[in-house]
C-alpha positions as CSV (number, residue, x, y, z in Angstrom):
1,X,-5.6,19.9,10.4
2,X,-5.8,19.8,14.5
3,X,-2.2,20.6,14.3
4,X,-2.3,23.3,11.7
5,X,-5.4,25.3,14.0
6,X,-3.4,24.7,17.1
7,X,-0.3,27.0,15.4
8,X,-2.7,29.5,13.9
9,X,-4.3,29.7,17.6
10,X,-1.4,30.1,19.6
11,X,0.5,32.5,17.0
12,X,-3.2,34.5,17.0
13,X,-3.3,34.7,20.6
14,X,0.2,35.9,21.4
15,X,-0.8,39.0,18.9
16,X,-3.6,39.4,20.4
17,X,-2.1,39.5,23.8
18,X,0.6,41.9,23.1
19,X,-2.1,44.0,21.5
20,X,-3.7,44.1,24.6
21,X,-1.3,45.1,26.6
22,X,-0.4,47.7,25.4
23,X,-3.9,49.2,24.9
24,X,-3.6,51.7,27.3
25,X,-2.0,52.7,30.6
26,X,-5.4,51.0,32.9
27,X,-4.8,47.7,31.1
28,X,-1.2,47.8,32.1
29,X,-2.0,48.9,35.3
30,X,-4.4,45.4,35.4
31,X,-3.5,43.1,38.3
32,X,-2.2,39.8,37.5
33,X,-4.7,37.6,38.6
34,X,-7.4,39.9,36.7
35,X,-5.7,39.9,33.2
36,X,-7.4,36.9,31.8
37,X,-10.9,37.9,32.5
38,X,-10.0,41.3,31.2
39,X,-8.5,40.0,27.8
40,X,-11.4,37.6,27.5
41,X,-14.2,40.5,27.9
42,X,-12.2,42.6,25.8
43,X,-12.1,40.1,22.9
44,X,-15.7,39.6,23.6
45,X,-16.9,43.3,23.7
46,X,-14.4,44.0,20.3
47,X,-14.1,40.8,18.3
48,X,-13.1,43.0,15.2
49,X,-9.9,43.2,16.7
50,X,-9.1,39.8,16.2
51,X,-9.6,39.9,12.2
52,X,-7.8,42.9,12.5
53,X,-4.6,41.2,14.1
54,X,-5.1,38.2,11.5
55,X,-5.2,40.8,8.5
56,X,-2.3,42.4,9.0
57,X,-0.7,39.3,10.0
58,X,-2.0,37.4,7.2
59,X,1.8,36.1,5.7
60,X,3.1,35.3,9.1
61,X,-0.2,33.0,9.7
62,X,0.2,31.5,6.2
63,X,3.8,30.4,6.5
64,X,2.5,29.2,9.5
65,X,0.3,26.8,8.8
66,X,2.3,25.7,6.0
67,X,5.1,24.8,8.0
68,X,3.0,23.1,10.1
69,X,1.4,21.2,7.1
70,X,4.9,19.8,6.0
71,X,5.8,18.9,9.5
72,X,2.4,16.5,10.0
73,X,3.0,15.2,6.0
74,X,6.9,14.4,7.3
75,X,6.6,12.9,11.0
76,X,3.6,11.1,8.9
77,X,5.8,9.8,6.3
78,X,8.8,8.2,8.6
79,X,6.1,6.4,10.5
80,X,4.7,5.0,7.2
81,X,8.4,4.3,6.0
82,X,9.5,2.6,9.2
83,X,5.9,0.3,9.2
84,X,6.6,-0.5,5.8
85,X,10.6,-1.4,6.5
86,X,8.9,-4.0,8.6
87,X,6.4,-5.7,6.4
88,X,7.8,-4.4,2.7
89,X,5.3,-4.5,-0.5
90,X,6.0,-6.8,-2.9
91,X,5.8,-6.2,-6.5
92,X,6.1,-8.7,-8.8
93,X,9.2,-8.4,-10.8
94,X,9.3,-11.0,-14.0
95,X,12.5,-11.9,-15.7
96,X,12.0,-10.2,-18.6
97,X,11.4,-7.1,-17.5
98,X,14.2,-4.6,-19.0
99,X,16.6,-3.1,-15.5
100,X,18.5,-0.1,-15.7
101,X,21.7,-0.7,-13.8
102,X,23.4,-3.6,-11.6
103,X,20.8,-6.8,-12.0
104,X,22.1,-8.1,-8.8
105,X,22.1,-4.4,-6.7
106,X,21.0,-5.0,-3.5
107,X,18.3,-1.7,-3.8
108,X,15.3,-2.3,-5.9
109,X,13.9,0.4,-6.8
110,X,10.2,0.0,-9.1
111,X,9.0,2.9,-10.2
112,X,5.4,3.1,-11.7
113,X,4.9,6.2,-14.2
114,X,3.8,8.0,-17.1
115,X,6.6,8.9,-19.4
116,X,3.9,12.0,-20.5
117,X,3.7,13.4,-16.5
118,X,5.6,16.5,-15.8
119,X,6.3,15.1,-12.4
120,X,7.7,11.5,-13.3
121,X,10.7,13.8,-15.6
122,X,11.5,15.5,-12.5
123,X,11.8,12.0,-10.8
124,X,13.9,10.7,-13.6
125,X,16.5,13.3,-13.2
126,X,16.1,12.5,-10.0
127,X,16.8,8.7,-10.5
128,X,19.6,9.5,-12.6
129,X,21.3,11.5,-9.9
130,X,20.9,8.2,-7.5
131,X,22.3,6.2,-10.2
132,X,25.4,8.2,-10.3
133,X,25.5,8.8,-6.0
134,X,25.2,4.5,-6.0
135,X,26.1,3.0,-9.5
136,X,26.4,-0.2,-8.4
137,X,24.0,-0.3,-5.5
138,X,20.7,0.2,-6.8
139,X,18.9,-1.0,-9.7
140,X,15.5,0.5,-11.3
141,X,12.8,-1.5,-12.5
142,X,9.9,0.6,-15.1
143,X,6.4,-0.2,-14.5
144,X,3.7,1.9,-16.4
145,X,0.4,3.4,-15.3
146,X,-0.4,5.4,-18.5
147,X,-2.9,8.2,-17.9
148,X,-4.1,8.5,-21.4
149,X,-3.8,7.5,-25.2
150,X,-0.5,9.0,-26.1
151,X,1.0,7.7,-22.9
152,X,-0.4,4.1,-23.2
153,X,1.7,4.3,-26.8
154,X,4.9,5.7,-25.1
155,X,4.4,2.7,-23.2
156,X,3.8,0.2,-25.5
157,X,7.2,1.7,-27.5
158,X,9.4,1.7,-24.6
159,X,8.2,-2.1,-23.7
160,X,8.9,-3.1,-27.2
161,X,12.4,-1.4,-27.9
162,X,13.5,-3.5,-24.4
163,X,12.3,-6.6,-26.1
164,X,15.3,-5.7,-29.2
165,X,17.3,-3.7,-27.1
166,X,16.7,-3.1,-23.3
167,X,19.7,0.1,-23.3
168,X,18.0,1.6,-26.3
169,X,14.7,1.9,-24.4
170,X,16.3,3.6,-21.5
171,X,17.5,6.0,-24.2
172,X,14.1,6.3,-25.6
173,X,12.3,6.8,-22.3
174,X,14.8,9.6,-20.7
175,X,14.7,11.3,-25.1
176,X,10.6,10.8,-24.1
177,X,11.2,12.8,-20.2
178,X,13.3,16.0,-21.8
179,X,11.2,15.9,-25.1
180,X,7.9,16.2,-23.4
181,X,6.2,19.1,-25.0
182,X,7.0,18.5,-28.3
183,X,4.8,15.0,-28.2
184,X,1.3,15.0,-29.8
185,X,1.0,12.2,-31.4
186,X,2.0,8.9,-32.4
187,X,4.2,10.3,-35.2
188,X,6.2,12.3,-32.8
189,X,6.6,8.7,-30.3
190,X,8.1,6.9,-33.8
191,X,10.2,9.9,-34.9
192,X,12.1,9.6,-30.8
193,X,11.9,5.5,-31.4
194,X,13.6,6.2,-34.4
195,X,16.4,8.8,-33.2
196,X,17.7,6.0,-30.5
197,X,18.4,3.6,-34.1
198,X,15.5,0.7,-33.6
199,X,14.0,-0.8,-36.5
200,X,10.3,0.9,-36.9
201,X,8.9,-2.7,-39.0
202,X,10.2,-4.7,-36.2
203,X,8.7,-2.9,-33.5
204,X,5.4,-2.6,-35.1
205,X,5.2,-6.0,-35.2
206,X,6.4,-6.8,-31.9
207,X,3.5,-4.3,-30.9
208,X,0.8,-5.6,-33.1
209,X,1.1,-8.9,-31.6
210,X,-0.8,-7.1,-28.4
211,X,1.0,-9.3,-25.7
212,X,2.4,-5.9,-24.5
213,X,-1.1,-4.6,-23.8
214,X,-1.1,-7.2,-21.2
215,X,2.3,-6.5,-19.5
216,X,0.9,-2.8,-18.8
217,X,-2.8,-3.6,-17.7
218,X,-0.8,-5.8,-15.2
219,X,1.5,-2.9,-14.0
220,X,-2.0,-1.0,-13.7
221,X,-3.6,-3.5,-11.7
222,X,-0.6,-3.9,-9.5
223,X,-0.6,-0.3,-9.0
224,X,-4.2,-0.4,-7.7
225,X,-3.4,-3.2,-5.3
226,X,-1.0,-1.0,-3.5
227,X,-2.9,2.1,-3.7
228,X,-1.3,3.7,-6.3
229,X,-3.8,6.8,-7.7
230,X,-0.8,9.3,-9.5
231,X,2.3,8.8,-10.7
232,X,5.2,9.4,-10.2
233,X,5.1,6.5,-6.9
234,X,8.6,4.2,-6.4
235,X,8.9,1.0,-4.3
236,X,12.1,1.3,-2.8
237,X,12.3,-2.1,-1.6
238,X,8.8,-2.3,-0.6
239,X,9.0,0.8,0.7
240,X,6.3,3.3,-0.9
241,X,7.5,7.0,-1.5
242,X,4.9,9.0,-3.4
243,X,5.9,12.1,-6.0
244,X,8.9,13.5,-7.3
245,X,10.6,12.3,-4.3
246,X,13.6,14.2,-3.7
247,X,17.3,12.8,-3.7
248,X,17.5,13.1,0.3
249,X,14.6,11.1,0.8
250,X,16.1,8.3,-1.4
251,X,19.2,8.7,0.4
252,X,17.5,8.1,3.9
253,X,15.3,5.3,2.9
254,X,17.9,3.3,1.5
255,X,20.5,4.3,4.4
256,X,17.4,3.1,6.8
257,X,17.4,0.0,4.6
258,X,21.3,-0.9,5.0
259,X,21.1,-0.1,8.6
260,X,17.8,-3.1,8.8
261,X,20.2,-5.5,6.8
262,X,23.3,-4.8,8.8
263,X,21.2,-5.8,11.9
């Protein structure tokens, strides 16, 4: 916030300034060494003049600020991404846990979501573009933090397809991402289940038997543990990135991460 004021100041003053002096011919005619005391009185005598100058600026101010927003959240970020490539998180990544790509990629990416959050599509078509830019290089491992009822069944589904058919419930969960919208209830979860070609009786079972509830209430808790509030959030090697990250940021995180291992 320091940093944003600091713009808005500066860009305010230089307005201000050039304002000034071009009041009038006595102002230009204003000694050197007598200019600051004369803009300072003149401010003082007419502060209306500065809310005019930030009026009619108003858009210039904005994009100001704003670009001095994402510069802190960035110059933030790297220093949290190059504290982390030193002392990684550590999820916990059991054996049967379904992985979509190489099992033995070198780039582990865990991804906690909620296959109902606008966001976490985004960062699946995101994920799918990495997959194709490094199809052998980085492998994706599903953790849930449902934010409701219908997501908490999504869930449970896409845990209990992997336990028939781990490649069918990557095909449920990216026909879940593009079919968003059209999901109310559970009827609409079963008709997707059922358009990837699972059995619906063996799955009901296989979620009946409620040791799935526990796989996600542990993704929950381990989200918690790392300060996880929203979703979508990815561990890229230990390495937290928060949102719909974009495909560059991947890129540079895992490109910081080869450079680390080279060393």
């Amino acid at each position: 916030m320091k940093h944003d004021i600091k713009h808005l100041l500066i860009f305010t003053i230089t307005i201000i300034c050039i304002f000034i002096l071009n009041l009038s011919c006595k102002t230009q005619a204003i000694a050197k060494s007598s200019k600051k005391n004369e803009i300072q009185q003149i401010l003082k005598d007419n502060p209306e003049i500065i809310f005019e100058i930030l009026e009619k600026n108003r858009m210039q101010l904005l994009e100001i600020t704003n670009q001095a927003a994402r510069e802190r959240v960035k110059i933030e970020q790297e220093k949290q991404i190059k504290s982390e490539l030193k002392n990684p998180k550590k999820p916990e990544i059991g054996p049967n846990r379904p992985i979509l790509g190489n099992p033995d990629a070198p780039i582990t990416i865990v991804e906690y979501s909620d296959f109902l959050c606008s966001y976490c599509a985004i960062a699946a078509r995101t994920i799918k573009n990495l997959r194709e830019l490094y199809p052998d290089k980085v492998r994706i491992i599903f953790k849930h933090k449902p934010a409701n009822t219908n997501s908490l069944i999504v869930a449970l589904y896409f845990e209990a397809i992997a336990k028939q058919n781990p490649a069918k419930a990557w095909e449920f969960a990216d026909k879940v991402f593009a079919q968003q919208d059209e999901i109310e209830n559970e009827g609409s979860i079963i008709n997707i289940a059922l358009s990837v070609g699972v059995n619906k009786d063996q799955i009901t079972q296989i979620i009946e038997k409620k040791d799935l509830f526990k796989i996600i209430e542990k993704d929950k808790k381990e989200a918690s543990k790392f300060g996880i509030k929203a979703t979508p959030v990815f561990l890229v090697n230990g390495i937290k990135l928060t949102g719909a990250v974009s495909l560059e940021l991947f890129d540079h995180v895992i490109s910081l991460i080869e450079k680390k291992t080279v060393k």
